[in-house]
C-alpha positions in Angstrom: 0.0 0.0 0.0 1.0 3.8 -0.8 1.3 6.3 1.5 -1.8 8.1 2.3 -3.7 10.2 5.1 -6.7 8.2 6.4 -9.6 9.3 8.5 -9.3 6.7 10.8 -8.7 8.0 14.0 -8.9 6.7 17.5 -8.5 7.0 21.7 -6.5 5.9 24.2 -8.7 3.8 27.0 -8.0 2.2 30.3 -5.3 -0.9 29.2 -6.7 -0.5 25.6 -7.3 1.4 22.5 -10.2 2.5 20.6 -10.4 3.1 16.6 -13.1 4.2 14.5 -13.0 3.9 10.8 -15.3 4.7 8.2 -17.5 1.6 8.3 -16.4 -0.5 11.5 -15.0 0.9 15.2 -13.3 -1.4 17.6 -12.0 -1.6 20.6 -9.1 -3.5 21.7 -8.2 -3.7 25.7 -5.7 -6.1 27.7 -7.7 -8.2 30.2 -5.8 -9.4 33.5 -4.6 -12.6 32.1 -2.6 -10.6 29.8 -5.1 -11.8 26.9 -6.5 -9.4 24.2 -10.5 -8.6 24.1 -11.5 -7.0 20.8 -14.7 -6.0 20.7 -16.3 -4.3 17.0 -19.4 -2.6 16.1 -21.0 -0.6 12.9 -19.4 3.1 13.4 -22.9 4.5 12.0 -25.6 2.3 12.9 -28.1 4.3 10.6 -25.7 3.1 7.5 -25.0 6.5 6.3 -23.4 9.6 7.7 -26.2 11.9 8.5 -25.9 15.8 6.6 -25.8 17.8 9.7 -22.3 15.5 10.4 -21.3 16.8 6.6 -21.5 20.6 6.5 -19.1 22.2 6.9 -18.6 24.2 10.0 -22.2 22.7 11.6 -20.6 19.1 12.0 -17.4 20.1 14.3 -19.8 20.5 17.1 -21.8 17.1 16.2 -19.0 15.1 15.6 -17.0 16.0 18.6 -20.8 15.5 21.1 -20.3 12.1 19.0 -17.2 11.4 19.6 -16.9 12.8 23.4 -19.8 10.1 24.1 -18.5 7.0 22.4 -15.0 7.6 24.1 -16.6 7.8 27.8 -18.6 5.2 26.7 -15.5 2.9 25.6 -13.7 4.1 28.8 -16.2 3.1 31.1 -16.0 -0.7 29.5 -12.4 -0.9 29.1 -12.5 0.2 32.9 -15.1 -2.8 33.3 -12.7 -5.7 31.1 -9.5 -4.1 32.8 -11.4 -5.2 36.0 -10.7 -2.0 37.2 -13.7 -2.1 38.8 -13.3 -5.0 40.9 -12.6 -3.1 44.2 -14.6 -3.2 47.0 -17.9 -0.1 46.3 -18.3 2.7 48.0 -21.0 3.1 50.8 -22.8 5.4 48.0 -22.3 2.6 45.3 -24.0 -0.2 47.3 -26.6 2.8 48.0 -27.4 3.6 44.1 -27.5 -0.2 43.1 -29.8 -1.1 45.8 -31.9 2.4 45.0 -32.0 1.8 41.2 -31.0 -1.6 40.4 -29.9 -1.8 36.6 -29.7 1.8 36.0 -27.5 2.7 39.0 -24.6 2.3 36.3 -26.6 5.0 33.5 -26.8 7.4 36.6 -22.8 7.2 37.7 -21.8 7.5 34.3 -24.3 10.4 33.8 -23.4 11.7 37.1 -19.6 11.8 35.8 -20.4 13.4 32.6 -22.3 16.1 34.5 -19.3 16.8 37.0 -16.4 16.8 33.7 -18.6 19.3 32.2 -18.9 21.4 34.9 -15.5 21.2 36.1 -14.5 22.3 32.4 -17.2 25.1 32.4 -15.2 26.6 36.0 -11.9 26.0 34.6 -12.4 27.4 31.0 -14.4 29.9 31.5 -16.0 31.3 35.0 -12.3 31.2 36.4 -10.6 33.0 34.0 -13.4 35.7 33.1 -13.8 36.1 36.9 -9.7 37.0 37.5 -9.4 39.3 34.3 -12.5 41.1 35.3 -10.4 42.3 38.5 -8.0 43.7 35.8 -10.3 46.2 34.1 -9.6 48.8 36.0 -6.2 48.6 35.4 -6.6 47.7 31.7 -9.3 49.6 29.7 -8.6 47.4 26.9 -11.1 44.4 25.6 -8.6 43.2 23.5 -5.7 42.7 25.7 -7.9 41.6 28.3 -8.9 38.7 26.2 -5.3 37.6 25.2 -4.7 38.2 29.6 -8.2 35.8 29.9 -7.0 33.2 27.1 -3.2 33.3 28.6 -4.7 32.6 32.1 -6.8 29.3 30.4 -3.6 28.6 28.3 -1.7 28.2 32.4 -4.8 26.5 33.9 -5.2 23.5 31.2 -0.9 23.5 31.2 -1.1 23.2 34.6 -4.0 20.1 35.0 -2.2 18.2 32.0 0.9 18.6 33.9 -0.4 17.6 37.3 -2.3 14.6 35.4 0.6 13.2 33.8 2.3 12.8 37.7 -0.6 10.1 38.2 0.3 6.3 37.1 -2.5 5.4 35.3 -2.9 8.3 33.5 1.2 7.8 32.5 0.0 4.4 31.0 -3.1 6.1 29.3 -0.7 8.7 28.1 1.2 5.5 26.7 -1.4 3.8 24.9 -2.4 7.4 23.0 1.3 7.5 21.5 0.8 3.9 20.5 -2.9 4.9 18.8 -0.7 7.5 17.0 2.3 5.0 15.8 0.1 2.8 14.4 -2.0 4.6 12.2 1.3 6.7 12.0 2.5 3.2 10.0 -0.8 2.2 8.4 -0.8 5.7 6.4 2.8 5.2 5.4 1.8 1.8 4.0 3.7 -0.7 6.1 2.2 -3.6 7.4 1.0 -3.5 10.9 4.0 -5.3 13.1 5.1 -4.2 16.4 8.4 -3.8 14.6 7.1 -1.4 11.9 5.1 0.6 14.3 7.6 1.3 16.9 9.7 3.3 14.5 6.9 6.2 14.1 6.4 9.2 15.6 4.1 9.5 18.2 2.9 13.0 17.2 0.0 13.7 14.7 -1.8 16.6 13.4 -4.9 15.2 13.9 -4.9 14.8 17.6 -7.9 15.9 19.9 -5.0 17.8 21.7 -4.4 19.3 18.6 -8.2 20.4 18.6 -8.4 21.6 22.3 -5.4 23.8 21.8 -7.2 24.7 18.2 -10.2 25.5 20.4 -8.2 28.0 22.7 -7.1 29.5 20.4 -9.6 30.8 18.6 -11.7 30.9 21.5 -9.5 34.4 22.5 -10.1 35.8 19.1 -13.5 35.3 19.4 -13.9 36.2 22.9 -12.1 39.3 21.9 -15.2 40.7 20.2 -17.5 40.4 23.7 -18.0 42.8 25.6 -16.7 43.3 29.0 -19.2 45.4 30.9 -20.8 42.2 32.7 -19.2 39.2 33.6 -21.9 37.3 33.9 -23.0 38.0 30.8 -19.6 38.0 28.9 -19.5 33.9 30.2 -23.4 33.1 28.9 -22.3 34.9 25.5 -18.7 32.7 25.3 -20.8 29.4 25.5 -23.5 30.8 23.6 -20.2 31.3 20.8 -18.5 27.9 21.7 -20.6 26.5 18.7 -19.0 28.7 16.4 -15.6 28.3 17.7 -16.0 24.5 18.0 -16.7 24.4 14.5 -13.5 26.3 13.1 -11.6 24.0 15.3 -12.9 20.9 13.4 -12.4 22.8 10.1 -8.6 23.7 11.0 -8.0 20.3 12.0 -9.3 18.9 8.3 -7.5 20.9 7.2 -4.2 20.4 8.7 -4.7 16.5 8.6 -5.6 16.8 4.4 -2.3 18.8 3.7 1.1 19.2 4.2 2.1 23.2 3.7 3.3 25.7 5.6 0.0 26.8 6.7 -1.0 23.3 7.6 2.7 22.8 9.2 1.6 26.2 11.5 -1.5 25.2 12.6 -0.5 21.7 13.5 2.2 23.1 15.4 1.0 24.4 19.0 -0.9 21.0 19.3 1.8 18.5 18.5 4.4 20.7 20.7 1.8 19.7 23.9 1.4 15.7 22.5 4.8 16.0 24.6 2.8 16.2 27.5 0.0 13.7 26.5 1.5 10.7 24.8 4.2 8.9 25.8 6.3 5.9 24.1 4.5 2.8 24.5 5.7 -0.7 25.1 5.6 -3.5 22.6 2.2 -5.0 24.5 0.8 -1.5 23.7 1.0 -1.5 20.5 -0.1 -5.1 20.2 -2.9 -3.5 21.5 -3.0 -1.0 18.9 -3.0 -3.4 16.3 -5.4 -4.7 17.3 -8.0 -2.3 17.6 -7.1 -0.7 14.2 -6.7 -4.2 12.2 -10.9 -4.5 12.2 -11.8 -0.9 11.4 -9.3 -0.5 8.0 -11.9 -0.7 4.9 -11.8 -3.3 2.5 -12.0 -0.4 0.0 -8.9 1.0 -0.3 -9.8 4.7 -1.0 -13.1 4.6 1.8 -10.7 6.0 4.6 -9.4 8.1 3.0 -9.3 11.7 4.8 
């Protein structure tokens, strides 16, 4: 096979890997007797990619709802199969499963999602709009507040990858996301799919969803450089009311950047794969087994259907 860019794409999980191609995702996760569970399914159930996940600028935001829910989803079981969960319940645990039976699991995971969004929403936005606020007496200026407001969310998310990457497990998940990378780092340059092949590759590409999130702060302080600063309050309702739009650009950028190789391309690839220092890591050679194994299922029989 030549060398091509595909739109397969993927996510690190707990002892595992997740891909999704075009027609088939899997997922691929070490159990505790060191054997591999792969696990497959159809990666649009309806058969056909719906038009609101096709136009442009309007599916960034669909996609990524899409994707953000599969990957917790994946988590969760590769969590489950990792027997991760095998440790004694909490007192509130034992509560909710006696409470609500069968859906006590639907609730935690909601309950989770709820709590991740709201700790983004403090993080991303009411903490930094709060502390630059203090600054306007001091600093007339919308526009240089909003590059003081995106530099403060710029420190914030440096500051919770780096704490992150000081915890074990998420070292190892760290791991398994520059094995995702090496592998379909190897598949697009058209070598076959052997642990030996795959660990030469980089485990940096422009296509990364930290490549996105630092796409996404970014233009995030352009855009928030056209609200107005008069209420806080207000300023934060009209930055989610915007993150839509910037969401959106995001996505496009990152097509972009993953469809050609230019200058351009090169530049806007390049804040997000300077950070995949922070979150991947080289993985082992049981890693990228694992790799393999989730991306072997999901690559096309048609040649050209992955094609990004």
């Amino acid at each position: 096979m030549s060398e091509k860019k595909t739109s397969i794409g993927g996510q690190a999980l707990i002892e595992g890997i997740m891909m999704r191609g075009p027609v088939t995702s899997a997922m691929a996760v070490r159990l505790p007797d060191g054997t591999i569970d792969t696990e497959t399914w159809p990666t649009n159930k309806s058969g056909e990619t719906p038009w609101y996940k096709r136009a442009y600028f309007i599916r960034g935001i669909f996609n990524m709802v899409d994707t953000l829910g599969t990957g917790f989803s994946c988590l969760m079981k590769s969590a489950e199969k990792a027997g991760m969960e095998e440790e004694e319940p909490t007192k509130f645990e034992k509560w909710l499963a006696k409470t609500l039976g069968a859906s006590a699991a639907g609730v935690m995971n909601t309950m989770a999602v709820i709590l991740g969004v709201g700790l983004a929403l403090l993080l991303f936005i009411v903490i930094p709009t709060s502390v630059t606020s203090l600054l306007r007496p001091v600093i007339p200026g919308g526009r240089l507040l909003a590059l003081i407001e995106g530099l403060l969310k710029a420190v914030i998310f440096l500051c919770y990858l780096g704490l992150s990457t000081r915890l074990p497990d998420v070292k190892r998940l760290f791991s398994y996301h520059g094995g995702e990378h090496k592998t379909i780092a190897c598949y697009e340059a058209g070598e076959e799919l052997t642990v030996e092949n795959v660990r030469k590759y980089t485990r940096f590409h422009p296509r990364c969803g930290t490549s996105f999130i630092v796409l996404v702060l970014i233009i995030s302080i352009l855009v928030s450089s056209f609200i107005s600063w008069q209420s806080p309050l207000m300023r934060m309702a009209l930055k989610l009311l915007t993150l839509p739009v910037v969401i959106g650009i995001a996505y496009e950028l990152i097509k972009l950047a993953g469809r050609y190789t230019n200058p351009l391309t090169r530049l806007i690839s390049a804040p997000g794969l300077c950070l995949q220092r922070l979150t991947t890591a080289e993985p082992d050679d049981s890693m990228i087994e694992i790799a393999i194994a989730a991306m072997k299922p999901v690559i096309p029989e048609d040649a050209n259907a992955d094609n990004w």
